[in-house]
GUFITI-210823 format. One record per residue (C-alpha): residue number from 1; y, x, z. Coordinates in nm, 3 decimals, decimal comma. Example, Ala and Ser with C-alpha at 12.3 -4.5 7.8 and 13.67 -1.06 7.14 Angstrom:
BEGIN
<1; <-0,450; 1,230; 0,780>>;
<2; <-0,106; 1,367; 0,714>>;
***
This chain:
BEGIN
<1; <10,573; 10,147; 10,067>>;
<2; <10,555; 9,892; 9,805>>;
<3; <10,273; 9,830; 9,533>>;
<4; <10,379; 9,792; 9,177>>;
<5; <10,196; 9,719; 8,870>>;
<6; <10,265; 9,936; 8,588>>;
<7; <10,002; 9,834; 8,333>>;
<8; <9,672; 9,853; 8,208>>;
<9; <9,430; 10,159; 8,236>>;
<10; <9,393; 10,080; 7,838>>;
<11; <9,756; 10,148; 7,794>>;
<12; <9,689; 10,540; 7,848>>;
<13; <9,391; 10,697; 7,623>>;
<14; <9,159; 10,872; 7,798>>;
<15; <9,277; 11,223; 7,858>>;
<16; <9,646; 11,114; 7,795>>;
<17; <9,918; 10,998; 8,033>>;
<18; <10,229; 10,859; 8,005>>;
<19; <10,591; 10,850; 8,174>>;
<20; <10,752; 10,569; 8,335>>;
<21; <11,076; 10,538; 8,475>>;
<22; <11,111; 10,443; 8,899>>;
<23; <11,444; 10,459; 9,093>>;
<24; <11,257; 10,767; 9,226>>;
<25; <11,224; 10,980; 8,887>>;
<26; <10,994; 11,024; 8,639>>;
<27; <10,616; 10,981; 8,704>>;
<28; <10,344; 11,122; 8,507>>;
<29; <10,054; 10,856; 8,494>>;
<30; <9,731; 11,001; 8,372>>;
<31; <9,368; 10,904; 8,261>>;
<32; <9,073; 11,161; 8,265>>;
<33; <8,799; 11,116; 8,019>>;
<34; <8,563; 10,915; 8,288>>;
<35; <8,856; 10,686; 8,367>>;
<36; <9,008; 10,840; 8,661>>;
<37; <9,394; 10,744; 8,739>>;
<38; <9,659; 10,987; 8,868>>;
<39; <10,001; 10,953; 8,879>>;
<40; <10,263; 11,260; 8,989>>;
<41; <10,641; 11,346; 8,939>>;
<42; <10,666; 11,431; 8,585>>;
<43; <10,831; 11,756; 8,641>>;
<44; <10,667; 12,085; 8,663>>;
<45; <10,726; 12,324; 8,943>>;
<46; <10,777; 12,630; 8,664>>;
<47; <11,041; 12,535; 8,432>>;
<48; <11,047; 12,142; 8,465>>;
<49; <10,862; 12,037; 8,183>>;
<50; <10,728; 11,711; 8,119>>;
<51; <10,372; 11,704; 8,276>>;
<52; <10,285; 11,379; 8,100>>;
<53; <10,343; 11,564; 7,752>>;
<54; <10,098; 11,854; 7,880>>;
<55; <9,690; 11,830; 7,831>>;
<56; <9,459; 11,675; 8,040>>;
<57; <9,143; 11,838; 8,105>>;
<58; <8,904; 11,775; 8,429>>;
<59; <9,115; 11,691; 8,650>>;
<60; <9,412; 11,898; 8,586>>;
<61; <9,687; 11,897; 8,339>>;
<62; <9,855; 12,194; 8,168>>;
<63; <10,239; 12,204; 8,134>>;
<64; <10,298; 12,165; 7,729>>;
<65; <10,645; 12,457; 7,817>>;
<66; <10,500; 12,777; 7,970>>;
<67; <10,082; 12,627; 8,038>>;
<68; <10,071; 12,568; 8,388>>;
<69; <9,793; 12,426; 8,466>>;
<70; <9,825; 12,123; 8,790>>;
<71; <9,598; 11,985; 8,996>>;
<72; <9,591; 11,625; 8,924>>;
<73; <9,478; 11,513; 9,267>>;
<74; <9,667; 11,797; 9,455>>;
<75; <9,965; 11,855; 9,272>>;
<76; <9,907; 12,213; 9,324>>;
<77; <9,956; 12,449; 9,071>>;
<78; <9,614; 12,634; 8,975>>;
<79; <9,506; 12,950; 8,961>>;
<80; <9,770; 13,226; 9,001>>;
<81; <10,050; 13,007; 8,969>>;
<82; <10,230; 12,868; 9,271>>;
<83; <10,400; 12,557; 9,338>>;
<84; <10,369; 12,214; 9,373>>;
<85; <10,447; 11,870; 9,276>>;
<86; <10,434; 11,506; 9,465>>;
<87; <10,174; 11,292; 9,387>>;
<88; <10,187; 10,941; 9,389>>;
<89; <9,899; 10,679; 9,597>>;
<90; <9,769; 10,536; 9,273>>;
<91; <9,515; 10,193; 9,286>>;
<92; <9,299; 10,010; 8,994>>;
<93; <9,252; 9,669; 9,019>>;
<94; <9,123; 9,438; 8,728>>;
<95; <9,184; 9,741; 8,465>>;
<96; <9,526; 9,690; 8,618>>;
<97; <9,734; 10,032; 8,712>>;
<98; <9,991; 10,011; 9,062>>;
<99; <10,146; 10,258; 9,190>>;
<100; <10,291; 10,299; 9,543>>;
<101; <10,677; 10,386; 9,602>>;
<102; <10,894; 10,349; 9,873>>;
<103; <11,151; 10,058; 9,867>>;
<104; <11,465; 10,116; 10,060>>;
<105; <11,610; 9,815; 10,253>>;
<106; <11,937; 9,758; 10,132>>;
<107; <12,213; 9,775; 10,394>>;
<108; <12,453; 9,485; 10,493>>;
<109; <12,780; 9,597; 10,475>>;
***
């Protein structure tokens, strides 16, 4: 696993999130109102909708299609709901964002 820097924590408002792209999918990066950073796959467990379009409140986020509501540091869906989604290890350094993914070797031929 790999650390990457992805930006700062003042490029996402608090209670907002945004998507970025990784050779791994879409991940849903997200602030809470006293600064916390998550990041998960950007895909609900429902319908697929984009998480980091949903609202952020505590620490959950509600799907913006059908209002699931996620746990942020889970990725469980709440309440009655049931499901789940990945999350990603997420560090702050310096107001700077990094996320961890895995980098595959690539293979001599």
């Amino acid at each position: 696993m790999s650390w990457f820097a992805i930006g700062s924590i003042t490029d996402i408002p608090q209670r907002g999130a945004r998507c970025i792209e990784t050779p791994q999918g879409k991940i849903g990066v997200f602030r809470t109102m006293d600064d916390r950073i998550f990041a998960i796959k950007d895909h609900c467990p429902h319908r697929g909708g984009p998480l980091s379009q949903g609202i952020v409140h505590g620490t959950a986020v509600t799907c913006p299609l059908h209002n699931w509501a996620i746990s942020l540091e889970t990725g469980k869906a709440l309440g009655a709901d049931e499901g789940s989604v990945r999350t990603i290890p997420v560090k702050v350094e310096d107001q700077q964002i990094f996320i961890a993914l895995i980098v595959k070797a690539d293979r001599a031929a």
